[in-house]
N, CA, C and O atoms as a GROMACS GRO file, in nm:
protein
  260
    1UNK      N    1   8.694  -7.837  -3.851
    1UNK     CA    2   8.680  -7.979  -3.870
    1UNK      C    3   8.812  -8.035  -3.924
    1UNK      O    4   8.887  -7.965  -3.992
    2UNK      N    5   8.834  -8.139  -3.897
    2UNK     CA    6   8.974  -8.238  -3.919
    2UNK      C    7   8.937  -8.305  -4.051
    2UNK      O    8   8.822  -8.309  -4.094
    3UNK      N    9   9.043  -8.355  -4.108
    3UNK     CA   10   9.045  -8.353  -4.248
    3UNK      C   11   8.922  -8.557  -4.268
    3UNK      O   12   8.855  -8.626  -4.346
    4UNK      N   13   8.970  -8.550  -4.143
    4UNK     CA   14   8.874  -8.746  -4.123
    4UNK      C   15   8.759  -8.674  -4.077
    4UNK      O   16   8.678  -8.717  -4.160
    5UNK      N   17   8.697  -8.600  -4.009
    5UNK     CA   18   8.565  -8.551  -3.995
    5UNK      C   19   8.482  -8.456  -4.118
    5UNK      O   20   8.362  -8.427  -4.113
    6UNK      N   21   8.568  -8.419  -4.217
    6UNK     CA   22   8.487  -8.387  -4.378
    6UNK      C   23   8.469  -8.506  -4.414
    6UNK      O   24   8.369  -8.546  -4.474
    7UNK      N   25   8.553  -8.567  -4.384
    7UNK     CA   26   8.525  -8.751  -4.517
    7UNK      C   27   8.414  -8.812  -4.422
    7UNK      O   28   8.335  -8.884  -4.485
    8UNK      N   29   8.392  -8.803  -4.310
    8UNK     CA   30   8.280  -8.869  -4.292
    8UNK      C   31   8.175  -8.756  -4.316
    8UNK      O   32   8.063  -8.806  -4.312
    9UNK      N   33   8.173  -8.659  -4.332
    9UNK     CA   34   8.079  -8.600  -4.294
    9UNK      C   35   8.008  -8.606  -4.468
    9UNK      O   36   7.896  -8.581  -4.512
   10UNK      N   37   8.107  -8.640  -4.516
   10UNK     CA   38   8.064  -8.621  -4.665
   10UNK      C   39   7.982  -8.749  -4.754
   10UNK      O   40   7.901  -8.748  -4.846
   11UNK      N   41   8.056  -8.871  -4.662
   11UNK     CA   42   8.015  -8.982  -4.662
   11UNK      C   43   7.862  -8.984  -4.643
   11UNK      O   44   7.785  -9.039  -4.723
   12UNK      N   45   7.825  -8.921  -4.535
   12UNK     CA   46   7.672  -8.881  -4.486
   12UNK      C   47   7.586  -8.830  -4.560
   12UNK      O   48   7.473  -8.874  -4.577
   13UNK      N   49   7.646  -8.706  -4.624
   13UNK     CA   50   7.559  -8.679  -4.767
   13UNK      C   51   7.567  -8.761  -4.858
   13UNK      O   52   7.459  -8.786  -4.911
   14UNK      N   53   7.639  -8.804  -4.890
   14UNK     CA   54   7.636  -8.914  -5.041
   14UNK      C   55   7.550  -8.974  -4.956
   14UNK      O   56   7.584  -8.898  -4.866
   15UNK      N   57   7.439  -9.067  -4.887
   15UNK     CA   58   7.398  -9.158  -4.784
   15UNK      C   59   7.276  -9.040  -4.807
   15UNK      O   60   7.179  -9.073  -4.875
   16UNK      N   61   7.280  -8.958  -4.772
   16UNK     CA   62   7.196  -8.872  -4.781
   16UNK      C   63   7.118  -8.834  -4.930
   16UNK      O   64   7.003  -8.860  -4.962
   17UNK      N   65   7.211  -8.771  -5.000
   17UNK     CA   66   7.172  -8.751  -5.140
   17UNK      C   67   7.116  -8.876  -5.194
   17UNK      O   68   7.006  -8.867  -5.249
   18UNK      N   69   7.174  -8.994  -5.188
   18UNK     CA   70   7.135  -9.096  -5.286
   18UNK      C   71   6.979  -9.121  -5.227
   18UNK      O   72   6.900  -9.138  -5.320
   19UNK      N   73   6.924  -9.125  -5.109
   19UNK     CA   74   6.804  -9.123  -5.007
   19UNK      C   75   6.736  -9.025  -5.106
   19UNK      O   76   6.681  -9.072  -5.205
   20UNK      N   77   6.737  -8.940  -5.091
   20UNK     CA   78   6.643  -8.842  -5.209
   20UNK      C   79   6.603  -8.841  -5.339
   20UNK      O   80   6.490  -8.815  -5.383
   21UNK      N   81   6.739  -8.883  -5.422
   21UNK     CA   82   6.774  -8.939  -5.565
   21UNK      C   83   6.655  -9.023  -5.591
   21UNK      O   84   6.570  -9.020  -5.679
   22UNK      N   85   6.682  -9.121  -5.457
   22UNK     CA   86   6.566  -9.283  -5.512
   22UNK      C   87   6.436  -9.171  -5.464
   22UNK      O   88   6.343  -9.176  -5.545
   23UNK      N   89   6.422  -9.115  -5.398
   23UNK     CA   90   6.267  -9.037  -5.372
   23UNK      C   91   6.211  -8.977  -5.510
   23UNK      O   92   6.099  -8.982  -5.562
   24UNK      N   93   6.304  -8.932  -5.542
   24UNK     CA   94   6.335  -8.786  -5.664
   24UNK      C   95   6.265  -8.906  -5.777
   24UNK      O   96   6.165  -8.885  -5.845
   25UNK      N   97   6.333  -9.017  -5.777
   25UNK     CA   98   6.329  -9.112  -5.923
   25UNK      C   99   6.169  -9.171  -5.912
   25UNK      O  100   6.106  -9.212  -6.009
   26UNK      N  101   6.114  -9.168  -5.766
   26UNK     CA  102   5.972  -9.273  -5.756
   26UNK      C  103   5.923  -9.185  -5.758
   26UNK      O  104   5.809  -9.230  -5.741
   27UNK      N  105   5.903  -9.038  -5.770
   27UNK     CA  106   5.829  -8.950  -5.785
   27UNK      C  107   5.785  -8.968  -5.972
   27UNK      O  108   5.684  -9.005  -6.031
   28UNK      N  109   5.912  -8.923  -6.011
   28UNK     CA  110   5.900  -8.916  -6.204
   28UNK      C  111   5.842  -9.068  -6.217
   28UNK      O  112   5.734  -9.074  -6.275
   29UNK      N  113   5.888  -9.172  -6.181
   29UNK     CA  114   5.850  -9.282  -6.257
   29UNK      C  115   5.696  -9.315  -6.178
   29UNK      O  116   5.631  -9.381  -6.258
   30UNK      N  117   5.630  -9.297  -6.073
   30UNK     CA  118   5.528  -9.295  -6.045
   30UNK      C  119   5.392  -9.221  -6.060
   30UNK      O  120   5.280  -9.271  -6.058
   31UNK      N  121   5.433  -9.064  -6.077
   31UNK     CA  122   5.373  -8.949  -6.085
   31UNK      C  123   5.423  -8.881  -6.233
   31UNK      O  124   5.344  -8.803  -6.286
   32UNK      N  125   5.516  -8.902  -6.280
   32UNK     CA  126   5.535  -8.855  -6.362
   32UNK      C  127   5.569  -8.665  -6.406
   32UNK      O  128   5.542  -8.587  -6.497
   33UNK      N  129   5.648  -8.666  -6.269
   33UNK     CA  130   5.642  -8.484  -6.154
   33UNK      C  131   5.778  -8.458  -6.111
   33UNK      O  132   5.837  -8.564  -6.089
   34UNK      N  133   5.828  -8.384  -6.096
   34UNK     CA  134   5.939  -8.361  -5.988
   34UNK      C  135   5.913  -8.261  -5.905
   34UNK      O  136   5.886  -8.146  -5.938
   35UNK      N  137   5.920  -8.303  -5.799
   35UNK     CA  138   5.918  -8.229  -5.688
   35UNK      C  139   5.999  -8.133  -5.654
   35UNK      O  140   6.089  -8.192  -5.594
   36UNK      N  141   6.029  -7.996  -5.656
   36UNK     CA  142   6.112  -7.866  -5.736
   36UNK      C  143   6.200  -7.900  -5.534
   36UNK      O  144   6.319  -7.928  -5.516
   37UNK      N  145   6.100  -7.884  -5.430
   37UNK     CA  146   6.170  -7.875  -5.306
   37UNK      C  147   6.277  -7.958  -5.277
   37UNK      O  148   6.382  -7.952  -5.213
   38UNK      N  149   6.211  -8.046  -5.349
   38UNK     CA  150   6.322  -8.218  -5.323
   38UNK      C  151   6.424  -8.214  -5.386
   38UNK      O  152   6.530  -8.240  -5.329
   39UNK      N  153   6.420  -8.179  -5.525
   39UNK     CA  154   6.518  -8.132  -5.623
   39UNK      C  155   6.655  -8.007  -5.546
   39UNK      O  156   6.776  -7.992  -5.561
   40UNK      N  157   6.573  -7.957  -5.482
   40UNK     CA  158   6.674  -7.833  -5.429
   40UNK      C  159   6.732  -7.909  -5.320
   40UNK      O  160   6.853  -7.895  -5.303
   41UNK      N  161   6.670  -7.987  -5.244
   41UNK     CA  162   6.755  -8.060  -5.138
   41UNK      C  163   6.845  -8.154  -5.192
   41UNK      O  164   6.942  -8.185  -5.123
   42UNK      N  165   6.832  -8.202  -5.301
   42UNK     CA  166   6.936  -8.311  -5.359
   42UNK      C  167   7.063  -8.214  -5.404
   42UNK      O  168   7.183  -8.240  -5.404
   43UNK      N  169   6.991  -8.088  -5.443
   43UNK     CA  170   7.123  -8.020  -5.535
   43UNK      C  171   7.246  -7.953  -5.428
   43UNK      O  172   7.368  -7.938  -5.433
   44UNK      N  173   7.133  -7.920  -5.326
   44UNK     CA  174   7.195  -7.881  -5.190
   44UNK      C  175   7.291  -7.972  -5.128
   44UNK      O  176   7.404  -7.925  -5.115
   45UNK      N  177   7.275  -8.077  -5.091
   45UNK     CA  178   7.317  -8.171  -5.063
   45UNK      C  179   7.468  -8.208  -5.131
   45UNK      O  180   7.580  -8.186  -5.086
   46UNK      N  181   7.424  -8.280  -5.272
   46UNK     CA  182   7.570  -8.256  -5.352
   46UNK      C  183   7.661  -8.174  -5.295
   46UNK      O  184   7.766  -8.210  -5.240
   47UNK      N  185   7.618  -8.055  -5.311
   47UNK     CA  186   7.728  -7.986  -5.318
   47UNK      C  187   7.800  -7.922  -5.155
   47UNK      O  188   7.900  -7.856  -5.129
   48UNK      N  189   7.725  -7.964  -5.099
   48UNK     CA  190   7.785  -8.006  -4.950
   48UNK      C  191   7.850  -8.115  -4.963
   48UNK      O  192   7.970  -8.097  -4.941
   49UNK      N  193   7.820  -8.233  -4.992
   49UNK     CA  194   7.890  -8.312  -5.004
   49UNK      C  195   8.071  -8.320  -5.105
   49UNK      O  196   8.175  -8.381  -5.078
   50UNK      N  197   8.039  -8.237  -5.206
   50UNK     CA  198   8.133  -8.204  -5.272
   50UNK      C  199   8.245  -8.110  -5.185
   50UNK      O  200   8.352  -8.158  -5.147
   51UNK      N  201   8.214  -8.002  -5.164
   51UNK     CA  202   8.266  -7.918  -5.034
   51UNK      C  203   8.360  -7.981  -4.898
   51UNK      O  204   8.470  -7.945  -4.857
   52UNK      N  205   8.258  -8.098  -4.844
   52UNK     CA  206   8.324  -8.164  -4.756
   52UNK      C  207   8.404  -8.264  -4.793
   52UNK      O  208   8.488  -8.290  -4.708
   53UNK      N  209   8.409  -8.359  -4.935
   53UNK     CA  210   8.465  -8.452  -4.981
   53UNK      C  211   8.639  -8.349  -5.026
   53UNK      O  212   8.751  -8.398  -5.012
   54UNK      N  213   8.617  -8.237  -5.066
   54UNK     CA  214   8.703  -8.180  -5.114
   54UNK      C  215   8.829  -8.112  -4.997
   54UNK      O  216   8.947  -8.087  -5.021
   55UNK      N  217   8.754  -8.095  -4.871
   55UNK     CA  218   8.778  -8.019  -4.786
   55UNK      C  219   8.859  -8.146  -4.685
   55UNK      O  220   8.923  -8.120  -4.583
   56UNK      N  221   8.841  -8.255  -4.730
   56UNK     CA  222   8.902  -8.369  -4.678
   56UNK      C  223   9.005  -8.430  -4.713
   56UNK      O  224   9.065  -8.522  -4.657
   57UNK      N  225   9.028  -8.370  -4.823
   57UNK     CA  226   9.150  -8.410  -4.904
   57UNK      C  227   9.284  -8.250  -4.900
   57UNK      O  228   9.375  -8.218  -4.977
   58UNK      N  229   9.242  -8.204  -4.799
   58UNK     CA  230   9.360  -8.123  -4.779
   58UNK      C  231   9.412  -8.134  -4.670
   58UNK      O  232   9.336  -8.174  -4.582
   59UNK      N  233   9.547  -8.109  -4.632
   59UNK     CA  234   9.630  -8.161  -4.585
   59UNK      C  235   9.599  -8.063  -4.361
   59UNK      O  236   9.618  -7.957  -4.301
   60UNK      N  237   9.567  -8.145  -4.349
   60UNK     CA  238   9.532  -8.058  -4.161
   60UNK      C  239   9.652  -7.921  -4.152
   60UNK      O  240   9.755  -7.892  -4.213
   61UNK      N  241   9.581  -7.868  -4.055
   61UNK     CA  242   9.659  -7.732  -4.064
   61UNK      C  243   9.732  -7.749  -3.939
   61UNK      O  244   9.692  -7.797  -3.833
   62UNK      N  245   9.840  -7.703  -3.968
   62UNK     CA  246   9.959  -7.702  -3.860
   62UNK      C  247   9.944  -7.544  -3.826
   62UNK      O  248   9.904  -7.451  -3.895
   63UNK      N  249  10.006  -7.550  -3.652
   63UNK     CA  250  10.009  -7.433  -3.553
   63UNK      C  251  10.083  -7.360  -3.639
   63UNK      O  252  10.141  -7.418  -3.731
   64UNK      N  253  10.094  -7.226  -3.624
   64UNK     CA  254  10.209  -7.104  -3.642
   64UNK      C  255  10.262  -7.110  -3.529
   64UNK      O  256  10.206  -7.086  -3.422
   65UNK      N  257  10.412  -7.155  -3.552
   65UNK     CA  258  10.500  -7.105  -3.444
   65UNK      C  259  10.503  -6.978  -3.364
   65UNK      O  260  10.589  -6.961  -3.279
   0.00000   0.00000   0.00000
């Protein structure tokens, strides 16, 4: 992947994660519960997102002569 296809791709999880977050939050404030599966998909998520946000900020790789 190209260093503009992590930043979007990472973009997608943050978009993603925050989608769960608000799930994650109407669960506790409605039920008063957390949902352990949902929880693992948010944590999952992050850190994909972290991965690809990070992985976007390095510099594209040039051929070996």
């Amino acid at each position: 992947m190209t260093p503009e296809q992590h930043a979007t791709r990472a973009e997608e999880l943050v978009a993603e994660a925050e989608q769960l977050y608000g799930d994650l939050r109407g669960d506790i404030e409605n039920a008063d519960r957390v949902d352990q599966a949902l929880w693992g998909f948010l944590d999952t998520t992050v850190r994909l997102g972290q991965l690809h946000a990070t992985l976007a900020l390095r510099p594209p790789e040039t051929p070996a002569p």
